[in-house]
Every structure is written in structure tokens, then in C-alpha cells.
C-alpha positions as CSV (number, residue, x, y, z in Angstrom):
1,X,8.5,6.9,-4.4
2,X,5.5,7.7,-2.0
3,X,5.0,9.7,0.6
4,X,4.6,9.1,4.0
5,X,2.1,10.3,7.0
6,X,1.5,11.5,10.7
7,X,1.9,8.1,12.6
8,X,1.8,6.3,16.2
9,X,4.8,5.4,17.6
10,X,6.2,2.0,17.0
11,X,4.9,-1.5,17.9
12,X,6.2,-2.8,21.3
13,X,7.7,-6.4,20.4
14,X,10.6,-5.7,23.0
15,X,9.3,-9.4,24.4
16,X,9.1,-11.2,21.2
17,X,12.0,-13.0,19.5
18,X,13.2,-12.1,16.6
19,X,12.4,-15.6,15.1
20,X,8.6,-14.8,16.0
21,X,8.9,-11.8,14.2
22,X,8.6,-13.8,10.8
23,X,6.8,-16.8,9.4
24,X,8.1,-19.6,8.6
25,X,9.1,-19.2,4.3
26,X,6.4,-21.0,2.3
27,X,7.2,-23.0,-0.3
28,X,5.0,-21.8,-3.3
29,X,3.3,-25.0,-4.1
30,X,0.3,-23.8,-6.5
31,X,-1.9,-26.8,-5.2
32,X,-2.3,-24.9,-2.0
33,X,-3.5,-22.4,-4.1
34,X,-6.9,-21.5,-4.8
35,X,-9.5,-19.2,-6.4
36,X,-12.7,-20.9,-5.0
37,X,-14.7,-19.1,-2.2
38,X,-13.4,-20.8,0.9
39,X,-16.6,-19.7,3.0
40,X,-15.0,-18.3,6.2
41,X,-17.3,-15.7,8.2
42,X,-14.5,-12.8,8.8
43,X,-14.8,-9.5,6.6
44,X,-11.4,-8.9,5.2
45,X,-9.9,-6.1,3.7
46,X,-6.8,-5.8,1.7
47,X,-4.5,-2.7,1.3
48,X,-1.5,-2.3,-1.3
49,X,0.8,-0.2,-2.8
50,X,1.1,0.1,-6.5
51,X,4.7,1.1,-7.5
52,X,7.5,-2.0,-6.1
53,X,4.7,-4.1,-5.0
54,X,2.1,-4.7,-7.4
55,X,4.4,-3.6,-9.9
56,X,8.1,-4.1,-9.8
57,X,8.8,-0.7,-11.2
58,X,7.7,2.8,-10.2
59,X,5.1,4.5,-12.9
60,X,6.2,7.7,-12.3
61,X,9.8,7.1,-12.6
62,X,9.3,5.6,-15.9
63,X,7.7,9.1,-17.8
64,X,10.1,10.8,-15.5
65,X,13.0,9.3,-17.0
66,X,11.8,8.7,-20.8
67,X,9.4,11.9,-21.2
68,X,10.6,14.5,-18.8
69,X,13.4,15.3,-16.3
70,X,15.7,12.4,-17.3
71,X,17.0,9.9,-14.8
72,X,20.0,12.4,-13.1
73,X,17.5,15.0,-12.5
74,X,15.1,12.8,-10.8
75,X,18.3,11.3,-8.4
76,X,18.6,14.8,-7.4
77,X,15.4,15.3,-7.1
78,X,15.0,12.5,-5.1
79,X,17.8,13.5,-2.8
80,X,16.5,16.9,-2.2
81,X,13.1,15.1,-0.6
82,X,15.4,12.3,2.1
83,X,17.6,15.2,3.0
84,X,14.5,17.7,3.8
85,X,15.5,20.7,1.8
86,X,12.1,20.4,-0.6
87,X,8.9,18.3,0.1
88,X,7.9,15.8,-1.4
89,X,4.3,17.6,-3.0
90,X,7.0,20.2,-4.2
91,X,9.6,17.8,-6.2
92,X,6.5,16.1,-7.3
93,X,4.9,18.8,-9.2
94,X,8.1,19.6,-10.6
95,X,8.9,16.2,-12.1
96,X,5.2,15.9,-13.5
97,X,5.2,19.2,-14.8
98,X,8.0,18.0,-16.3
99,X,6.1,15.5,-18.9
100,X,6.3,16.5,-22.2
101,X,4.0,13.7,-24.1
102,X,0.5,13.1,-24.8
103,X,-1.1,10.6,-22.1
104,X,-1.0,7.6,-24.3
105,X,1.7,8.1,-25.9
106,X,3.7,8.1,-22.6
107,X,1.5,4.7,-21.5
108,X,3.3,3.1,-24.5
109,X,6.8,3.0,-22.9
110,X,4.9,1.6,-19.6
111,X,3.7,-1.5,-21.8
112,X,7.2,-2.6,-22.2
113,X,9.4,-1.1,-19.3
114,X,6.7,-2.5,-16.3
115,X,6.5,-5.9,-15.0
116,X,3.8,-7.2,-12.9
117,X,4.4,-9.7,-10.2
118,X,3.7,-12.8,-11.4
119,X,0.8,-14.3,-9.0
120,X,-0.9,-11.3,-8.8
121,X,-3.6,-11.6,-10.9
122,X,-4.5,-15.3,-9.2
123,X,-4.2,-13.4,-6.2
124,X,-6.9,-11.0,-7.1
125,X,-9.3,-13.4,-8.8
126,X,-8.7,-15.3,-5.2
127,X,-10.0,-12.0,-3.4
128,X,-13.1,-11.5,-5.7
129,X,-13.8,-14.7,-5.4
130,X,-13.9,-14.9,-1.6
131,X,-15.6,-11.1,-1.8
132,X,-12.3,-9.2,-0.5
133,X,-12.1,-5.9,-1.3
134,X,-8.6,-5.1,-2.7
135,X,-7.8,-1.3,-2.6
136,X,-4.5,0.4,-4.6
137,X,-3.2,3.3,-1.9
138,X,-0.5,5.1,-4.2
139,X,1.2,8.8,-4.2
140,X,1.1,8.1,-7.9
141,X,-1.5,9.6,-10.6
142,X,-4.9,7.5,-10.2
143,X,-5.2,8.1,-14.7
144,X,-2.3,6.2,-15.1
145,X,-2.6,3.6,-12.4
146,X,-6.0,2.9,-13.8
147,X,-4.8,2.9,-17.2
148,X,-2.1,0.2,-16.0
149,X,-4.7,-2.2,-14.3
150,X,-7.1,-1.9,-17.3
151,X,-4.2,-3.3,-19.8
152,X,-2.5,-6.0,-17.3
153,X,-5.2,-7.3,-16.2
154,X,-8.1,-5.9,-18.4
155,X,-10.9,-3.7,-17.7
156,X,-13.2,-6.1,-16.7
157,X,-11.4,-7.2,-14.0
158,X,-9.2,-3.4,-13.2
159,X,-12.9,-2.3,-12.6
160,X,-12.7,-4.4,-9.0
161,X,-10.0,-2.8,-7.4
162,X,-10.9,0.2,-6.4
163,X,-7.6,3.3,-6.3
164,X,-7.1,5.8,-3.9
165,X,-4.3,7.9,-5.1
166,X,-3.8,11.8,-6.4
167,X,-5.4,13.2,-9.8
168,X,-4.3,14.7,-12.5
169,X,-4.9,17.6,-15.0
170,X,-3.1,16.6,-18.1
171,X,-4.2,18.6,-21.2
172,X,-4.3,17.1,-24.4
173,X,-0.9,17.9,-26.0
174,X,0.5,16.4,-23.2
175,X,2.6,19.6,-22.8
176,X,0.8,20.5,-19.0
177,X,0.9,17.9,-16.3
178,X,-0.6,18.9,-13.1
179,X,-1.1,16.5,-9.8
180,X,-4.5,17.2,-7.9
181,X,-3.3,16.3,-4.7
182,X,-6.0,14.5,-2.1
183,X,-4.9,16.1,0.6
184,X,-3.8,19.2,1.6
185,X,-0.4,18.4,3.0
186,X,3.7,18.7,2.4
187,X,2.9,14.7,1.1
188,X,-0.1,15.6,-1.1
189,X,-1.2,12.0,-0.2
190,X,-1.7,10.5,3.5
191,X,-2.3,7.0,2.8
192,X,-2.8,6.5,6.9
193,X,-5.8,9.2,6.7
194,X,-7.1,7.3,3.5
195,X,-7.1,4.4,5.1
196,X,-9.0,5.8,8.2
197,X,-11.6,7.7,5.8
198,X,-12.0,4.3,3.8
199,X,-12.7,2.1,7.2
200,X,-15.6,5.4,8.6
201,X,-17.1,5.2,4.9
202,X,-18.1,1.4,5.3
203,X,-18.5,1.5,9.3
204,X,-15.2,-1.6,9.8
205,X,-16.8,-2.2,13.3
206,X,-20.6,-3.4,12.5
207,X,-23.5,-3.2,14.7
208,X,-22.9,-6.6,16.0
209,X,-19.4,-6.2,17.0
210,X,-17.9,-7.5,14.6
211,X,-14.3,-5.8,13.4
212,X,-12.7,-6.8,9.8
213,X,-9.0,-8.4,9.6
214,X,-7.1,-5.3,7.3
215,X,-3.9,-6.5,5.2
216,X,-1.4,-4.1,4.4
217,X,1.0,-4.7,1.6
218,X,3.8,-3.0,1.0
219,X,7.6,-2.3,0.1
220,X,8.9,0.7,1.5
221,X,9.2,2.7,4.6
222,X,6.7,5.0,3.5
223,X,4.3,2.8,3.3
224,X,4.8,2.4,7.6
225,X,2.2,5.4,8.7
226,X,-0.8,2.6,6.5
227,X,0.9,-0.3,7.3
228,X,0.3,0.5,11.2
229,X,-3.5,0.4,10.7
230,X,-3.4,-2.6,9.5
231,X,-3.2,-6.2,11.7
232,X,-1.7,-8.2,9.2
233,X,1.4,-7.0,7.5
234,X,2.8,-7.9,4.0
235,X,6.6,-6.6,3.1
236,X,8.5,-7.6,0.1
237,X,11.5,-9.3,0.5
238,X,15.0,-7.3,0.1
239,X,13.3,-4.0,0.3
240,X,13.5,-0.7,2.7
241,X,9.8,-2.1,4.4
242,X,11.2,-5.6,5.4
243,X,14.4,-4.2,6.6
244,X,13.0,-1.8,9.1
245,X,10.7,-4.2,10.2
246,X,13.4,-6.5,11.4
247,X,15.2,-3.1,12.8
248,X,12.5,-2.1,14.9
249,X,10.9,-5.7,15.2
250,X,7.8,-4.7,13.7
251,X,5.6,-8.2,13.0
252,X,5.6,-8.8,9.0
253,X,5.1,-11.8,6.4
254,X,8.1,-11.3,4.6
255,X,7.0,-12.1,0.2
256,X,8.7,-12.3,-3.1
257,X,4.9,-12.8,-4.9
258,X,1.8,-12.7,-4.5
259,X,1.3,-16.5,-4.2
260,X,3.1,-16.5,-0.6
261,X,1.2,-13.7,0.1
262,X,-1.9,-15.7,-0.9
263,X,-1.1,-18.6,0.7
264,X,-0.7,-17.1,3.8
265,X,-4.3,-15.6,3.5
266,X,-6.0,-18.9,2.8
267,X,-3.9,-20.2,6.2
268,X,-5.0,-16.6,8.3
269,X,-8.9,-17.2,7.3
270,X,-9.0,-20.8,7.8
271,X,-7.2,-20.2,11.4
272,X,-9.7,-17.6,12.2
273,X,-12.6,-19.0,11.0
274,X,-11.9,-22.1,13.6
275,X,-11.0,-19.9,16.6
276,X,-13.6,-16.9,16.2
277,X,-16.1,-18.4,14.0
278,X,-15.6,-14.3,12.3
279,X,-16.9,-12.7,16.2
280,X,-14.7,-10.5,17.8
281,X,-11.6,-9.5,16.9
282,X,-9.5,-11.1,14.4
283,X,-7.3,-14.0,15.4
284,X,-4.4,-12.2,14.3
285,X,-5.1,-8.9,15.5
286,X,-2.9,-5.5,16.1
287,X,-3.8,-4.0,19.4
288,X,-1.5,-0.5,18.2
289,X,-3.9,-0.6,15.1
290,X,-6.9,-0.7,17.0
291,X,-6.0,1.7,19.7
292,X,-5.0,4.0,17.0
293,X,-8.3,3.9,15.3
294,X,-10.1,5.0,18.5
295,X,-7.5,7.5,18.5
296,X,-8.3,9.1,15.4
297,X,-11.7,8.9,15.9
298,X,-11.2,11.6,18.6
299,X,-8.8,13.7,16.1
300,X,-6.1,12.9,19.0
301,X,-3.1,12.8,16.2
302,X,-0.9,15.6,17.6
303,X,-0.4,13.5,20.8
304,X,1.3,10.5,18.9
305,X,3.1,12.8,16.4
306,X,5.2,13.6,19.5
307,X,6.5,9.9,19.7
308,X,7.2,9.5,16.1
309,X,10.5,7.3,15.6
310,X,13.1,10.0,14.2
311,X,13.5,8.1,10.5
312,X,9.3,8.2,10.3
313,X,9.6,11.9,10.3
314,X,11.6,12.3,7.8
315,X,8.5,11.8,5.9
316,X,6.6,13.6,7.6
């Protein structure tokens, strides 16, 4: 479950075809596959949420359900954030503050009940290799995503990926669990703003003109108010992201792993590399995403708050 933020209206695709509104479905062929550098001259940078897309099950929701609330409690609490009557900051301190259990002995029941996508770690050794920085934007506790990374994948190579998600206070009974939210907001977390704050911190558009290709992955709606600053979009298959994509014909790369997502990649640098030689803008570039990041730039987000699709604010 993770929140959502102030965004831009929708994408105009009102002259696109649906059928352009997807790529074609890649077969998942590992020899197209690779983890060498491939040498291509654009600066990418890659996005993703943590809970249903890097991992198949949502962190939270497993303490939740074994060391706290229980699973009915949480279904209410869960519909008291989509109908409004609480925020989501507001259920989320309640659940956490819910925890009863010692920090690793609550990480014990993540070793069996989470499952990884399978390709991921390929992925990821792909992106070091080819000097991508990959970025985990979660409403989830940054302690026990870290903890996550460091025993899937190991600490050596958890230490790449860099988290931007809430903190925590968690004493060491494990009888006080207490978010320390990022920002101050109903959401606690606005993974657009983070996103924004991340691209001033390492100037995105260099002195010589040069602007970065950013990836978004994700699989839910909330994930939409990020997702909008990116120019290439990632949505996993069968979930709330990919379905209101093809609602509001919002251009996606529909994935079940991390290997299409990676295959794709390869075929997006290699394109770009030919056509731009890495100046300019990015072959496939989102003209909303970059008028929205001059927007920002001039603290202008009331105006497109206005214009918000009704289902976006619910998460606002």
C-alpha cells in the first residue's frame, strides 16, 4: 500500500491508438540478455517501487498481519484510507504502532513469506554494470526495506541501490514502532517530490544540454503522481497501474519480470544511442514530464492540482 502525491493532469494520447499504447510482448529469451556494459552515451536513471514490484508481497502487510493488527483489521483499515474517512499517515501509524516484536524477530517471518521477482537481481547487476543508478521509492519503512535487500540479494550488492522511503523509531523490545515520515503531508511520503528533489541534487539537465532518460517502475495507481516524471514507464501486468493505464491511455511497457523489463532497456539504449548519439532529449521522451519539471521548478503545483483526474485525488 503507498501513498500517492500532488500531480499534473493526465497524458494527452486522445490521437494514439490503443495498440500504440503498448509494446509488442517480448518473449523472455535470456540470450538477449545481458550484464556487460553496452557503452551507450545516455545517463539513465531508474525508479521503482518496493512492495508488488520488486517484491511480490507488501513488507508492511506481512508484520501487520503476523505481529500486530491481524489481517481483518488491516482490510478495515485499508478501507477507511480509499473511502477518505482517515489518511493514509494516520492508518499508517496506527498499524505500525501496532507491532509487537523485536525488529529481527519480525524480519524472520519476511524470510519465508516474501518472494522476489525472479530476474531482478540480473536486472540490477545489468544496471551497475552499465552505471544506472537504481533508486527504491517506497511509503514503507527504509530499516526494513534495507534489511530485505541486504538478505536477497546481499549487502554487497543492497549497498548500490540507494532507498528513499520513511524512517522508523523502533525501540528495542520491539514493543514501540514509530514511522518518521519524509514529508510533512496527509501521505507522509510524496514519491513525485522525491523524485523532483533526487533529479535538483544531481542537476538531471547538465551544462551541455544534456537531459537523462528516467524509468519508472511500478504496480499500482499510487505509484501515478512518480510515474508522470518519468519518460519511460514500467507497469506490472494484471495490476491497478496497468489497468488505468489502458483506461486513460497512459503510454506503459506492460511486465511480469524484470527480464522483459530488461530487455526492453537494452532495446531503448541501443535505439537512443543510434538516433541521439546521448544529446538532447531522449528518443523516447515524455513532453508532460518535462514540462512538469519546469513547472516545479517554479513551485507552480497548485495550478495543476486543479486538473487532477478525480480517482488521483483520492490519494491526494
Amino acid at each position: 500500500m503507498a501513498p500517492a502525491a500532488v500531480v499534473p493532469a493526465p497524458l494527452d494520447f486522445s490521437s494514439t491508438s490503443s495498440s500504440d499504447l503498448k509494446v509488442p510482448k517480448t518473449s523472455l529469451d535470456v540470450s538477449t540478455r545481458t550484464i556487460e556494459k553496452l557503452g551507450t552515451k545516455r545517463k539513465i536513471i531508474c525508479f521503482s517501487d518496493f512492495d508488488g514490484t520488486i517484491f511480490m508481497q507488501d513488507t508492511g502487510h506481512v508484520l501487520f498481519d503476523s505481529h500486530g493488527c491481524g489481517s481483518e483489521q488491516r482490510e478495515v483499515f485499508d478501507g477507511q484510507i480509499k473511502s477518505g474517512e482517515r489518511t493514509f499517515k494516520d492508518v499508517s501509524e496506527e498499524m505500525w504502532g501496532s507491532l509487537n516484536v523485536p525488529f529481527e524477530n519480525g524480519f524472520d517471518v519476511m524470510k519465508t513469506a516474501l518472494d522476489i521477482d525472479p530476474d531482478f537481481q540480473t536486472f540490477h547487476k545489468f544496471c551497475i554494470s552499465n552505471n544506472i543508478p537504481f533508486n527504491v521509492i517506497s511509503a514503507g519503512l527504509k530499516p526494513i526495506l534495507r534489511r530485505v535487500l541486504d538478505q536477497f540479494l546481499g549487502e554487497e550488492e543492497s549497498a548500490h541501490i540507494d532507498i528513499v522511503a520513511n524512517d522508523a523509531q523502533i525501540n528495542t523490545p520491539g514493543t514501540e514502532w514509530k514511522p518518521v515520515w519524509l514529508h510533512d503531508c496527509d501521505l507522509g511520503h510524496d514519491k513525485a517530490r522525491s523524485i523532483t528533489e533526487y533529479r535538483a541534487s544531481v542537476r538531471l539537465e547538465s551544462e551541455d544540454g544534456t537531459i537523462p532518460l528516467i524509468i519508472f517502475i511500478g504496480d499500482g495507481v499510487s505509484d501515478l503522481p512518480a510515474a508522470r516524471q518519468a519518460d519511460v514507464l514500467f507497469a506490472r501486468k494484471g495490476l491497478r497501474l496497468e489497468e488505468y493505464c489502458i483506461e486513460n491511455k497512459i503510454a506503459h511497457f506492460p511486465f511480469n519480470s524484470f527480464g522483459e523489463i530488461q530487455i526492453e532497456v537494452q532495446k531503448i539504449m541501443k535505439e537512443d544511442d543510434d538516433k541521439t548519439g546521448g544529446l538532447g532529449l531522449p528518443v523516447k521522451s515524455n513532453p508532460r514530464a518535462h514540462v512538469w519539471r519546469r513547472i516545479s521548478s517554479k513551485n507552480s503545483v497548485p495550478l495543476y492540482l486543479a486538473a487532477t483526474p478525480r480517482e488521483e485525488k483520492m490519494f491526494l
